[in-house]
N, C-alpha and C positions, 0 to 999 in steps of 0.2 A: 504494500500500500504506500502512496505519497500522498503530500502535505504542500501544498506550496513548489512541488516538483521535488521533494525530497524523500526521503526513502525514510518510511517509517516502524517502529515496530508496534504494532495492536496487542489487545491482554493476550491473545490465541496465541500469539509470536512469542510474547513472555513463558507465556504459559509450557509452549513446546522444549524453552530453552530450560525451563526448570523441573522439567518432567510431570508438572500437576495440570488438572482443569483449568481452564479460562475463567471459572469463575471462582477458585479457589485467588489468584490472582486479584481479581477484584475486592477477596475475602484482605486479602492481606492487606490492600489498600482501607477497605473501610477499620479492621482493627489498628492501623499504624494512626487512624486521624482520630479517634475518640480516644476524649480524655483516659480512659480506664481501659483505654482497648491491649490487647496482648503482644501489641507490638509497638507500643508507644515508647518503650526505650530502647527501640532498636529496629524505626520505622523503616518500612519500605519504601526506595526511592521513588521520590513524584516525579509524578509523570511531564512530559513535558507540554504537552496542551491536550485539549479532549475536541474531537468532533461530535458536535450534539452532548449525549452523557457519556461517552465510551473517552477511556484514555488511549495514552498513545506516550509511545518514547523514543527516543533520538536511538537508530543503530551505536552511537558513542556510549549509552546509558549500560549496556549489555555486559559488560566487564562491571558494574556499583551492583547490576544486578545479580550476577552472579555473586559478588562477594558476599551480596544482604545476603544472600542462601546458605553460602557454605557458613555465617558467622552466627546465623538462630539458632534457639534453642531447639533440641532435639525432640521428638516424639514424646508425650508425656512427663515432660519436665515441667514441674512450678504444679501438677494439677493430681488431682481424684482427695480420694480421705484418708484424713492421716490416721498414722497407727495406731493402736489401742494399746498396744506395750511398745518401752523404748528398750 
């Protein structure tokens, strides 16, 4: 996709590069912008404009984005119920 004649990446193009759904993508955006959301210390890079509601990021972004990846926290960390004995 382009933008002004430049070569863009859409959430689908994120999405491919990090191995998740496109809308899991969007997921990380909406928790990186709320106050309390699970990636507000360690937000996912914004995007660089939206067409309509859909984001969009510069092929340059692709190297922050990968880093945001490999630096999150792992599957189940920070969450469920805590133990009943220590």
């Amino acid at each position: 996709m382009t933008v002004d004649g430049l070569p863009v990446l859409t959430s689908e193009d994120v999405a491919r590069v990090l191995g998740v759904k496109s809308r899991t993508v969007r997921q990380y955006l909406y928790e990186s912008s709320r106050p309390d959301g699970r990636y507000v210390n360690h937000p996912f890079p914004k995007p660089a404009g939206r067409i309509g509601r859909w984001p969009y990021w510069l092929p340059e972004q692709e190297q922050e984005i990968r880093e945001w990846d490999a630096g999150r926290a792992g599957q189940g960390v920070g969450g469920g119920r805590p133990r009943k004995t220590t």
